[in-house]
PyMOL Python script that loads the backbone (N, CA, C, O; Angstrom):
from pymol import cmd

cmd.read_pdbstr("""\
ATOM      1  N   UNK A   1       0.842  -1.173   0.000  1.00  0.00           N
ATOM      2  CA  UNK A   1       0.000   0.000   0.000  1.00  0.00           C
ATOM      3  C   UNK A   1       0.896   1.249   0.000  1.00  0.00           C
ATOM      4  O   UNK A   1       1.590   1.523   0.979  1.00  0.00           O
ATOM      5  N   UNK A   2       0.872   2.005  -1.117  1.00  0.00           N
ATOM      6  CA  UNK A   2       1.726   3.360  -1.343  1.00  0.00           C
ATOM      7  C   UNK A   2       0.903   4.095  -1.371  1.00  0.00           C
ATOM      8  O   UNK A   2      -0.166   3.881  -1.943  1.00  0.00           O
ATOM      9  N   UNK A   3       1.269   5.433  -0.593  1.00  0.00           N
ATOM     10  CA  UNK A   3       0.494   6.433  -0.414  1.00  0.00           C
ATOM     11  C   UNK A   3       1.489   7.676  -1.594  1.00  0.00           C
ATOM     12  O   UNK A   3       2.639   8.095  -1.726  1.00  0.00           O
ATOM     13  N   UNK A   4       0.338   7.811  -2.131  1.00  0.00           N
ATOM     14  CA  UNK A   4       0.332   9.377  -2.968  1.00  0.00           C
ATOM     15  C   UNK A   4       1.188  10.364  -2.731  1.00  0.00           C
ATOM     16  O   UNK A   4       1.001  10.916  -1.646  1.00  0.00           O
ATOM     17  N   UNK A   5       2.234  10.856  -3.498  1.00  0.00           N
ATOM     18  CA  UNK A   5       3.148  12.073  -2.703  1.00  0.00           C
ATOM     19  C   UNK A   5       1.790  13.551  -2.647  1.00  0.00           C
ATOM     20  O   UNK A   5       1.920  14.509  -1.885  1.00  0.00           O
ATOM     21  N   UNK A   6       0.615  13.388  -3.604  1.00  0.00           N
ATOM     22  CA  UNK A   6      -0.115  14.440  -3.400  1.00  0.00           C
ATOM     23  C   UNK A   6      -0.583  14.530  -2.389  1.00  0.00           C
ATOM     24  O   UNK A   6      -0.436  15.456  -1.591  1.00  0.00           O
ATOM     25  N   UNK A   7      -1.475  13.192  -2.228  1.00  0.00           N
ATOM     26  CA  UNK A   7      -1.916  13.013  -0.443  1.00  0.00           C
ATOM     27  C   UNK A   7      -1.594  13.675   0.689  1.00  0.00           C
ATOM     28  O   UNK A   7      -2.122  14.466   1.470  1.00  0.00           O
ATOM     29  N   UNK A   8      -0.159  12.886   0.482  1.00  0.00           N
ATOM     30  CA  UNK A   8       0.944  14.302   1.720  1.00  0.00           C
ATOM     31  C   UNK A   8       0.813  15.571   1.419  1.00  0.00           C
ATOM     32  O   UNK A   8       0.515  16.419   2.260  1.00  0.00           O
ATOM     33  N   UNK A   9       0.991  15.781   0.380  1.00  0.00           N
ATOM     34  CA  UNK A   9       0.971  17.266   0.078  1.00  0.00           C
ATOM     35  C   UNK A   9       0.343  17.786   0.778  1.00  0.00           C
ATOM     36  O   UNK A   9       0.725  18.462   1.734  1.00  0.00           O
ATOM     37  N   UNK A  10      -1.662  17.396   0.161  1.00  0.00           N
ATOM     38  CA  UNK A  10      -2.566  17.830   0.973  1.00  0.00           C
ATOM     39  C   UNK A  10      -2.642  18.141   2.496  1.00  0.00           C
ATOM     40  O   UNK A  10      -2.886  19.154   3.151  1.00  0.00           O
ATOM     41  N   UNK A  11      -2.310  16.758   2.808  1.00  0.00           N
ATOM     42  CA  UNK A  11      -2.556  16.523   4.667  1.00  0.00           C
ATOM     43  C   UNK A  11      -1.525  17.796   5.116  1.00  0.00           C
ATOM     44  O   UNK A  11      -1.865  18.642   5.943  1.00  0.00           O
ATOM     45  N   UNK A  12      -0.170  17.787   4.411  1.00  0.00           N
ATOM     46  CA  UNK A  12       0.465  18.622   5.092  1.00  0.00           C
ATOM     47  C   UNK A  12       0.177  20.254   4.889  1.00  0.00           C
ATOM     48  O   UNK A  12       0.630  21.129   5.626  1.00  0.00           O
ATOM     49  N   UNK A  13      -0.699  20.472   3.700  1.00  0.00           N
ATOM     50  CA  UNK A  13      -1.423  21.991   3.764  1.00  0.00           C
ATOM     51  C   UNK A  13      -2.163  22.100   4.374  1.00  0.00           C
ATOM     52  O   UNK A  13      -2.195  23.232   4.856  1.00  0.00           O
ATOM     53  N   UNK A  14      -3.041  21.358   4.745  1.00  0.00           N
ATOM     54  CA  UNK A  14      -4.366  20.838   5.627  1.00  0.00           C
ATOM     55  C   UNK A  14      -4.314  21.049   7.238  1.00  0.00           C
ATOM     56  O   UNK A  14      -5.045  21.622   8.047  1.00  0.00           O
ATOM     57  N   UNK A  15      -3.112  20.321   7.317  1.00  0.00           N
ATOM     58  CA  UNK A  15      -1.891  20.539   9.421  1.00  0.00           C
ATOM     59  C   UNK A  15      -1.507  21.971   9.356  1.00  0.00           C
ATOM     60  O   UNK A  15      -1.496  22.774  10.288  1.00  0.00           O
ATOM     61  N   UNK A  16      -1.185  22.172   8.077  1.00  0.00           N
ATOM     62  CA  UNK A  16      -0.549  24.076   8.688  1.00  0.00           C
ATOM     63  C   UNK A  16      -2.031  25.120   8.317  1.00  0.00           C
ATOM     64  O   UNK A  16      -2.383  26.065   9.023  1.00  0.00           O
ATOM     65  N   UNK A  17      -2.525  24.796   7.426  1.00  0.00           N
ATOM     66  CA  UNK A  17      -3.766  25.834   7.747  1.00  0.00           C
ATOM     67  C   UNK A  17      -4.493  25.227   9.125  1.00  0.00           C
ATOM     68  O   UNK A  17      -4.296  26.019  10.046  1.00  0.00           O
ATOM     69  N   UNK A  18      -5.048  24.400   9.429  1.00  0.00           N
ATOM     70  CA  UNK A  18      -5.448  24.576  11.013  1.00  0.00           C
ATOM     71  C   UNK A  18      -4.743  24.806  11.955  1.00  0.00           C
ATOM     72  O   UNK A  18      -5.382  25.427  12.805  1.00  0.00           O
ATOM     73  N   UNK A  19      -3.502  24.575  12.309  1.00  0.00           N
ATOM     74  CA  UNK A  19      -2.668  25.197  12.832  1.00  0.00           C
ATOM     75  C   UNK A  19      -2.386  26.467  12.908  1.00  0.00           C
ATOM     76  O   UNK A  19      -1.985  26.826  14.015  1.00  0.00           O
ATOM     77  N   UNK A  20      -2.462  27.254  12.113  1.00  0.00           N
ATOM     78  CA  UNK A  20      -2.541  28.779  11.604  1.00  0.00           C
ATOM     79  C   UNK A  20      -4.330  29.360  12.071  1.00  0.00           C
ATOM     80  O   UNK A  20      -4.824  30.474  12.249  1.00  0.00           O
ATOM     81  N   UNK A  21      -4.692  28.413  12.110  1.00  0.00           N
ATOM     82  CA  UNK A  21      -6.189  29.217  12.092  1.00  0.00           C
ATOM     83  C   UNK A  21      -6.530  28.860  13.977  1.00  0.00           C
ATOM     84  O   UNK A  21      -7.508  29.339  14.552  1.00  0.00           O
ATOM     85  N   UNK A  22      -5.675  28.109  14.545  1.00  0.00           N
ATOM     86  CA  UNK A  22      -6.367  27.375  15.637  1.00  0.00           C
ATOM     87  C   UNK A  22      -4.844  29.145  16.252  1.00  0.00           C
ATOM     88  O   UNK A  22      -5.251  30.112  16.895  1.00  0.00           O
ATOM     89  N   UNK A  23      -3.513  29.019  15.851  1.00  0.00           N
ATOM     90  CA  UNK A  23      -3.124  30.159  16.176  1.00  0.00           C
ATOM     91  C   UNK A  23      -3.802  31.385  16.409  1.00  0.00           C
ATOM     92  O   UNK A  23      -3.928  31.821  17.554  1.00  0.00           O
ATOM     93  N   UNK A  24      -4.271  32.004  15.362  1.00  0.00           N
ATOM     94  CA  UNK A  24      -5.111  33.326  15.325  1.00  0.00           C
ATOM     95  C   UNK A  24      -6.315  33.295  16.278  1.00  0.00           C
ATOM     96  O   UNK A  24      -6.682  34.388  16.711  1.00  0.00           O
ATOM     97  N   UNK A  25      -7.162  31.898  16.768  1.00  0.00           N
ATOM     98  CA  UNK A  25      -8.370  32.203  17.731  1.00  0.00           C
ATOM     99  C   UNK A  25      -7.703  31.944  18.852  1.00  0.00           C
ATOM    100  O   UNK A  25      -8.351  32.120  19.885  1.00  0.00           O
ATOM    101  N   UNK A  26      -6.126  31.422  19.011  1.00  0.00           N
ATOM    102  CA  UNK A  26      -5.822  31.724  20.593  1.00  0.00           C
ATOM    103  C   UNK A  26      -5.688  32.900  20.548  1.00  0.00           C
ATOM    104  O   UNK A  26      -6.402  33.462  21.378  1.00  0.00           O
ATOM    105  N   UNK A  27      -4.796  33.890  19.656  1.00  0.00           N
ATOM    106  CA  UNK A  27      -4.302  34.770  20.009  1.00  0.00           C
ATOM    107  C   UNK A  27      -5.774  36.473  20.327  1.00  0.00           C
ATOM    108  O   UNK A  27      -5.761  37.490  21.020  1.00  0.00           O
ATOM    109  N   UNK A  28      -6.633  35.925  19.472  1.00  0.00           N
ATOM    110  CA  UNK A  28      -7.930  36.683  19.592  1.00  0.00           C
ATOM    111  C   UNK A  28      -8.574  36.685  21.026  1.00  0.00           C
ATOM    112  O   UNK A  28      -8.951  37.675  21.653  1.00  0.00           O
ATOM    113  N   UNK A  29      -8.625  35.221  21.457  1.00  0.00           N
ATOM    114  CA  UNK A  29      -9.419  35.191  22.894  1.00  0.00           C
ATOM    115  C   UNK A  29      -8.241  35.288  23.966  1.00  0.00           C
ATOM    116  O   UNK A  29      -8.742  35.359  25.089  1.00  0.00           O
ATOM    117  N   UNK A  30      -6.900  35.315  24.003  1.00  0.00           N
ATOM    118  CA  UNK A  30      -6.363  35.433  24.727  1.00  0.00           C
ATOM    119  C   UNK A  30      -6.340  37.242  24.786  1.00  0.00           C
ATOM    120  O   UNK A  30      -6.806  37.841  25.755  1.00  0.00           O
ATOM    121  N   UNK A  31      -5.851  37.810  23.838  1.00  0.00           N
ATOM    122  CA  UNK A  31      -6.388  39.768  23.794  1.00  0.00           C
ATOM    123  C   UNK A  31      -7.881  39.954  24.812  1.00  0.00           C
ATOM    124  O   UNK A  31      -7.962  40.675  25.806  1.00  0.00           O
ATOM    125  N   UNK A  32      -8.687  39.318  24.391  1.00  0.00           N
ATOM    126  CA  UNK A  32     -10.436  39.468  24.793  1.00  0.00           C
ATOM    127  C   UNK A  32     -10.326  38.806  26.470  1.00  0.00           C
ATOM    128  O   UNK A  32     -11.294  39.079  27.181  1.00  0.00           O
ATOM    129  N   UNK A  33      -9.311  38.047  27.046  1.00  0.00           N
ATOM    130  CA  UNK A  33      -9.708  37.819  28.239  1.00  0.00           C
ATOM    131  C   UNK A  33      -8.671  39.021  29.468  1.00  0.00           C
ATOM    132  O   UNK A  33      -8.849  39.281  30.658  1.00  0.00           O
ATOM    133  N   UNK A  34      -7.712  39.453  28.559  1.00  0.00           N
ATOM    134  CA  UNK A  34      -6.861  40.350  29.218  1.00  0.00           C
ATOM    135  C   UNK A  34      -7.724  41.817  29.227  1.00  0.00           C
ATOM    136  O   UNK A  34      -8.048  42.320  28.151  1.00  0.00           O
ATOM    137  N   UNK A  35      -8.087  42.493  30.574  1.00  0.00           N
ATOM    138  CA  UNK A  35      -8.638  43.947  30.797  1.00  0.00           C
ATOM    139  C   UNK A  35      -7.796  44.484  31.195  1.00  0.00           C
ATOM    140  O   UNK A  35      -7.185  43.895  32.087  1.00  0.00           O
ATOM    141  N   UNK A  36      -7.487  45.326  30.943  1.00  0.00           N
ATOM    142  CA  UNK A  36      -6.663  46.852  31.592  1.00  0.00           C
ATOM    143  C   UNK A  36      -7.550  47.529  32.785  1.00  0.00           C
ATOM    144  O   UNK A  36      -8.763  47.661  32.945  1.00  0.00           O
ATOM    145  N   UNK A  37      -6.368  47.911  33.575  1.00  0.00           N
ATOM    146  CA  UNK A  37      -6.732  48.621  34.952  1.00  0.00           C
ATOM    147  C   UNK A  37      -8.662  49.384  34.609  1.00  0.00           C
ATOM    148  O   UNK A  37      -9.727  49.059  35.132  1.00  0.00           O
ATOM    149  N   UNK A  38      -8.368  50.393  33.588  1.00  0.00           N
ATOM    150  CA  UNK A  38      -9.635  51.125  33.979  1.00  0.00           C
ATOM    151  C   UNK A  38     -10.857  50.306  33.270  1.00  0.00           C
ATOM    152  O   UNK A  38     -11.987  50.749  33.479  1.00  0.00           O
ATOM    153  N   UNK A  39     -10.708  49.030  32.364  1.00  0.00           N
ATOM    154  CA  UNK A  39     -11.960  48.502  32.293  1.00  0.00           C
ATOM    155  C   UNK A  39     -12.238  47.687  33.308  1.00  0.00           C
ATOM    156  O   UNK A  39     -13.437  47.784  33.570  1.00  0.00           O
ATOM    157  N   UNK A  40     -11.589  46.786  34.131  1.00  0.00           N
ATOM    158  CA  UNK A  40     -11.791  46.495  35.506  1.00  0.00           C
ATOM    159  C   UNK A  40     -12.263  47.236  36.407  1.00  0.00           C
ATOM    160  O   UNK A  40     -13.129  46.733  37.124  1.00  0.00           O
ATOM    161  N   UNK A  41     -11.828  48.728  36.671  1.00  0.00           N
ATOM    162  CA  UNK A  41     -11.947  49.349  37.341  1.00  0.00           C
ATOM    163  C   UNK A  41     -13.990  49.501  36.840  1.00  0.00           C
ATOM    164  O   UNK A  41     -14.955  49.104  37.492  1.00  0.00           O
ATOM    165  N   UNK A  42     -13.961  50.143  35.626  1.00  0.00           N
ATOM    166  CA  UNK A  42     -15.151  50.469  35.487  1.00  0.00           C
ATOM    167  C   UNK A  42     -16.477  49.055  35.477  1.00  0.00           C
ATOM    168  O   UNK A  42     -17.675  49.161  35.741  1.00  0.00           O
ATOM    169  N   UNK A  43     -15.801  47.985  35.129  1.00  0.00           N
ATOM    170  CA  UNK A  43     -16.580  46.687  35.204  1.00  0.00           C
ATOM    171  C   UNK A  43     -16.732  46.583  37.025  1.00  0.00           C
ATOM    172  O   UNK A  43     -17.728  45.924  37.322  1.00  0.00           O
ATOM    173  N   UNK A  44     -16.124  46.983  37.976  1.00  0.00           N
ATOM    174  CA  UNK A  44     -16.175  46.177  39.231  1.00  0.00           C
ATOM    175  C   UNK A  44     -17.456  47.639  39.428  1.00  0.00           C
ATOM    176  O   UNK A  44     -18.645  47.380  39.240  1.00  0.00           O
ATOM    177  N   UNK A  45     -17.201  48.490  39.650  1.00  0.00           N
ATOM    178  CA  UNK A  45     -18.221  50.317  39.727  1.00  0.00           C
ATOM    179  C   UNK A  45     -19.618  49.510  39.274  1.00  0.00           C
ATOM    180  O   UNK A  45     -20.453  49.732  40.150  1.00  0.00           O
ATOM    181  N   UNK A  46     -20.151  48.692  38.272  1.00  0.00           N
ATOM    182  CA  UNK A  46     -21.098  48.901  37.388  1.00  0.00           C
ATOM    183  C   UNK A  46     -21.972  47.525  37.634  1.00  0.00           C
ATOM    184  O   UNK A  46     -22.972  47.120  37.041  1.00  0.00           O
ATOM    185  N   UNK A  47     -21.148  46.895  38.845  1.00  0.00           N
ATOM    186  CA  UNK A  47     -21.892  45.345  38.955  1.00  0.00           C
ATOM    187  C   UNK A  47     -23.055  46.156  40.142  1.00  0.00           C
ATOM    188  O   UNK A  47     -23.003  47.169  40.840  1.00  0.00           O
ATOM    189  N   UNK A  48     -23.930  45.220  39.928  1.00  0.00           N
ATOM    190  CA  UNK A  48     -25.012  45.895  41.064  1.00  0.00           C
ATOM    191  C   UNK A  48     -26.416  46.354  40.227  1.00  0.00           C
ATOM    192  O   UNK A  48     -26.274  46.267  39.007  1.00  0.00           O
ATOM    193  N   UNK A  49     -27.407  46.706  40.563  1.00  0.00           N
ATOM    194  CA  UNK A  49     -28.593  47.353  40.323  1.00  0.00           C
ATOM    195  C   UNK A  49     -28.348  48.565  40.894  1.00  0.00           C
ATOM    196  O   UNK A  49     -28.413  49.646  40.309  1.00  0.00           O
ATOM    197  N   UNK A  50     -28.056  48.378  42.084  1.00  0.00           N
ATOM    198  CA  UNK A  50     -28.373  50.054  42.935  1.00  0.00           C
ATOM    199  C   UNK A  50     -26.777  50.730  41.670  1.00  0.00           C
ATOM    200  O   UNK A  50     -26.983  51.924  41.448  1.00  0.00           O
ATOM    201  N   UNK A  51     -26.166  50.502  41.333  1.00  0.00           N
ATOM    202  CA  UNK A  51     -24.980  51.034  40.129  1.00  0.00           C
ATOM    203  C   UNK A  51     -25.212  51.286  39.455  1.00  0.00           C
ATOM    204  O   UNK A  51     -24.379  51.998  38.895  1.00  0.00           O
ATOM    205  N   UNK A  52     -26.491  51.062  38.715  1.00  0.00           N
ATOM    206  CA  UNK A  52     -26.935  51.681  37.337  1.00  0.00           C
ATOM    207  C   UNK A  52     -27.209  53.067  37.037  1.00  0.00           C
ATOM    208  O   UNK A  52     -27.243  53.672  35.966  1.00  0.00           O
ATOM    209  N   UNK A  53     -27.438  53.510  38.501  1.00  0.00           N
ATOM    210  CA  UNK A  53     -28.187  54.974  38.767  1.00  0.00           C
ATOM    211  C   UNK A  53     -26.953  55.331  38.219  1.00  0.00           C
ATOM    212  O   UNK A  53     -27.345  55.837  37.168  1.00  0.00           O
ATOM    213  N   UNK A  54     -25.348  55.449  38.189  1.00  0.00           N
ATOM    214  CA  UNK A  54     -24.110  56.044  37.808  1.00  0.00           C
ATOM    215  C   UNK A  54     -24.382  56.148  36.104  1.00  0.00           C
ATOM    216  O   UNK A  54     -24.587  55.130  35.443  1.00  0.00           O
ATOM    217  N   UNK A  55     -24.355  57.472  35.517  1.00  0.00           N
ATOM    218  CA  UNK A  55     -24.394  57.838  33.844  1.00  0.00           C
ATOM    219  C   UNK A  55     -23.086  56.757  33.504  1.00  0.00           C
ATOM    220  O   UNK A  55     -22.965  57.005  32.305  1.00  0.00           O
ATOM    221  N   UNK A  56     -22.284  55.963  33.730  1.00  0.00           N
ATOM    222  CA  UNK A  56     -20.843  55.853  33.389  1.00  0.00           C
ATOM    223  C   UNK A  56     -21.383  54.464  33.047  1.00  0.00           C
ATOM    224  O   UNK A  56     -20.883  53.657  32.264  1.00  0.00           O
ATOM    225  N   UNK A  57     -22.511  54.330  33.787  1.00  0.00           N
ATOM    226  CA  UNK A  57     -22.538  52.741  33.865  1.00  0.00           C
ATOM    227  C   UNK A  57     -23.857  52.555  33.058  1.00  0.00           C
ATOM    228  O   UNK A  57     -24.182  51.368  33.043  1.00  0.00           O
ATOM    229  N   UNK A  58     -24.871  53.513  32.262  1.00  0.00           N
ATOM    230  CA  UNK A  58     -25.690  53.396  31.618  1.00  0.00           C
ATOM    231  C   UNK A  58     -25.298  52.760  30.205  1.00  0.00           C
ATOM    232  O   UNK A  58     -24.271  52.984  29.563  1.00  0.00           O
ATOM    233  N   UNK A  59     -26.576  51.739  29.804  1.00  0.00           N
ATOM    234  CA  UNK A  59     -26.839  51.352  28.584  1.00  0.00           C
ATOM    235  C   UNK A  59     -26.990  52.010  27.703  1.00  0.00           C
ATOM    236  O   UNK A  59     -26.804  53.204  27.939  1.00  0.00           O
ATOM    237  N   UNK A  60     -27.420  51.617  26.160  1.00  0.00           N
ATOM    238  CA  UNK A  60     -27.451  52.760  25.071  1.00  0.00           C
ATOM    239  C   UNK A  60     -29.169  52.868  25.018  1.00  0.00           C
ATOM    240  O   UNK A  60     -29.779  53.777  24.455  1.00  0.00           O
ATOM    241  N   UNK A  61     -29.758  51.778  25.705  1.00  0.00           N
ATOM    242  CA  UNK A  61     -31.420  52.024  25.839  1.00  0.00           C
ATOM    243  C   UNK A  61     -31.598  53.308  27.068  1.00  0.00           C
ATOM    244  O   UNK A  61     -32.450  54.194  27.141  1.00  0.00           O
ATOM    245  N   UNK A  62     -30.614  53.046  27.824  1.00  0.00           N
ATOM    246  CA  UNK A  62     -31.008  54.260  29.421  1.00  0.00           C
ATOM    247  C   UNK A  62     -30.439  55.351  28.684  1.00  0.00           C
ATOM    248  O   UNK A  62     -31.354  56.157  28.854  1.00  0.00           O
ATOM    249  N   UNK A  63     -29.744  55.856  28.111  1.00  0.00           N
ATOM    250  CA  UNK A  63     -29.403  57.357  27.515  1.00  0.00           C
ATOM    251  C   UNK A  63     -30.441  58.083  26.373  1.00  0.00           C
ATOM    252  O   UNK A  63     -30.602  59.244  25.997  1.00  0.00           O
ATOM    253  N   UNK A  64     -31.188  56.497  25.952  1.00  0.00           N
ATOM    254  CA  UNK A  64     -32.270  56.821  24.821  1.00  0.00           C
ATOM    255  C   UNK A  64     -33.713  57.411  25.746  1.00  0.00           C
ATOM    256  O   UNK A  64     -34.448  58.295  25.307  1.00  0.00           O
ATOM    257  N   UNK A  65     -33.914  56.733  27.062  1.00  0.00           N
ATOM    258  CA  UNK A  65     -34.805  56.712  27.490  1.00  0.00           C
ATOM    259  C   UNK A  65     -34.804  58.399  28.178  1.00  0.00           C
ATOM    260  O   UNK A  65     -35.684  59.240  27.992  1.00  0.00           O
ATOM    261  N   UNK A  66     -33.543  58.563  29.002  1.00  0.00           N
ATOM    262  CA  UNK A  66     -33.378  59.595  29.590  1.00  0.00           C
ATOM    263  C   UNK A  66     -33.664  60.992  28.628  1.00  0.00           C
ATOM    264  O   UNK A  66     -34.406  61.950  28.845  1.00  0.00           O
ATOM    265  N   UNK A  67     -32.802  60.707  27.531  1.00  0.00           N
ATOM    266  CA  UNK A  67     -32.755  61.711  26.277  1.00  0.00           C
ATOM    267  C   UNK A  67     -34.350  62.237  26.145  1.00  0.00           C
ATOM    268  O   UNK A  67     -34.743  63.404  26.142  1.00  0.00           O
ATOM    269  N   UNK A  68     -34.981  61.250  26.059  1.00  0.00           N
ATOM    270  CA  UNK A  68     -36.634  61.258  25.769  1.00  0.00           C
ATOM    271  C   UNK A  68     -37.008  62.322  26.883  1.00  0.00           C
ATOM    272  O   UNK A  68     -37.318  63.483  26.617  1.00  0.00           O
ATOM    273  N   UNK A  69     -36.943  61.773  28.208  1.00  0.00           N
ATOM    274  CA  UNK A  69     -37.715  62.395  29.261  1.00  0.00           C
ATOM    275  C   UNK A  69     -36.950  64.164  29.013  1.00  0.00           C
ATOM    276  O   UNK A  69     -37.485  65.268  28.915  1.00  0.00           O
ATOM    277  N   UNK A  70     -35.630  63.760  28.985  1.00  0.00           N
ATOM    278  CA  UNK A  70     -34.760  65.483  29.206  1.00  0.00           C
ATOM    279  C   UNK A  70     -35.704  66.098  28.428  1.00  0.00           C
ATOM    280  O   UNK A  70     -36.394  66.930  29.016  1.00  0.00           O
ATOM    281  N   UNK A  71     -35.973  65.874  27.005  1.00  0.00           N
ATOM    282  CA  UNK A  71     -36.540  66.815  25.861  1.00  0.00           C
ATOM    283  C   UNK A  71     -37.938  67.201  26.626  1.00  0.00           C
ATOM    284  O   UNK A  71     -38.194  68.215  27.276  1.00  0.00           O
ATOM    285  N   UNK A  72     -38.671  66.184  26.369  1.00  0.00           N
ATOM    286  CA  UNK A  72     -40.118  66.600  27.351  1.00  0.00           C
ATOM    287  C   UNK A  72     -40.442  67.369  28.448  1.00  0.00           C
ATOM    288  O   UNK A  72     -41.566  67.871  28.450  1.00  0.00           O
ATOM    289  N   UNK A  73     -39.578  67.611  29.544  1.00  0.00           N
ATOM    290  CA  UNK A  73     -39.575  68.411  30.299  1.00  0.00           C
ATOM    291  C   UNK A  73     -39.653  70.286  30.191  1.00  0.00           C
ATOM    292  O   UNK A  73     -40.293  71.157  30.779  1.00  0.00           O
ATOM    293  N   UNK A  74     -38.749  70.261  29.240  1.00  0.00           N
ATOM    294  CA  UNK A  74     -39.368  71.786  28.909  1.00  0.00           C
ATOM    295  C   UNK A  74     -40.527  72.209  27.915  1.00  0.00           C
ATOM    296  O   UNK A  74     -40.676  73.319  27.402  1.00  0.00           O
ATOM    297  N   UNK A  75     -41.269  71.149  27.766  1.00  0.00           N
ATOM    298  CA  UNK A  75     -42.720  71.416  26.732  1.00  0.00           C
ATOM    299  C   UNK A  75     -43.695  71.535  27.764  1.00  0.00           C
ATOM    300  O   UNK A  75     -43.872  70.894  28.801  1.00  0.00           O
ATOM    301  N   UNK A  76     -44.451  72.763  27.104  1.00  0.00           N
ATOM    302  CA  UNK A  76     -45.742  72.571  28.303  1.00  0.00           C
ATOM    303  C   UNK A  76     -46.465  71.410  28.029  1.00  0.00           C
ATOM    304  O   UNK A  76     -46.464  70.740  26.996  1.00  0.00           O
ATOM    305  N   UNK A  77     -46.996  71.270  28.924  1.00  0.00           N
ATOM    306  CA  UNK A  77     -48.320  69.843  29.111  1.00  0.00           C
ATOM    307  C   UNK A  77     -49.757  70.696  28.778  1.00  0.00           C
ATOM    308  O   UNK A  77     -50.123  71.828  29.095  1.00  0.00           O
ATOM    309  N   UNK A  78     -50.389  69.618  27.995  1.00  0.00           N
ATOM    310  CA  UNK A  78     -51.977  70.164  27.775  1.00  0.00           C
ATOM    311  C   UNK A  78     -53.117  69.334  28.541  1.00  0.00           C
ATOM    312  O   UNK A  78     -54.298  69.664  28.434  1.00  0.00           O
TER     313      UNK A  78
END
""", "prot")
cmd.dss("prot")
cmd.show_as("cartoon", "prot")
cmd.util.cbc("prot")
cmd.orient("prot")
């Protein structure tokens, strides 16, 4: 039983592209699990409910919601 010199070929393009590709998603989730001082800092501030009341720690729905009420406030009411 002789194996194909293409065969190899393949298998061995086959070992270095996953190898190369299994490289690049360590190196992606290893970046994504490392935080720097002030996103820690601001992730530990923002755990909580009673924390939300902080603008720093608002969503992009709570700035939409707030935005709403700010405008309304200076319209008269009928």
């Amino acid at each position: 039983m002789t194996v194909n010199k293409d065969m190899i070929h393949v298998l061995l393009y086959l070992i270095a592209f996953f190898a190369f590709m299994a490289s690049l998603y360590y190196v992606d989730t290893k970046n994504e699990k490392e935080k720097t001082a002030w996103q820690q800092e601001q992730h530990s501030l923002c755990l909580g409910k009673e924390n939300r009341a902080r603008p720093a720690c608002w969503r992009e729905i709570d700035w939409e919601v707030y935005c709403e009420r700010v405008q309304c406030k200076g319209e008269p009411r009928h």
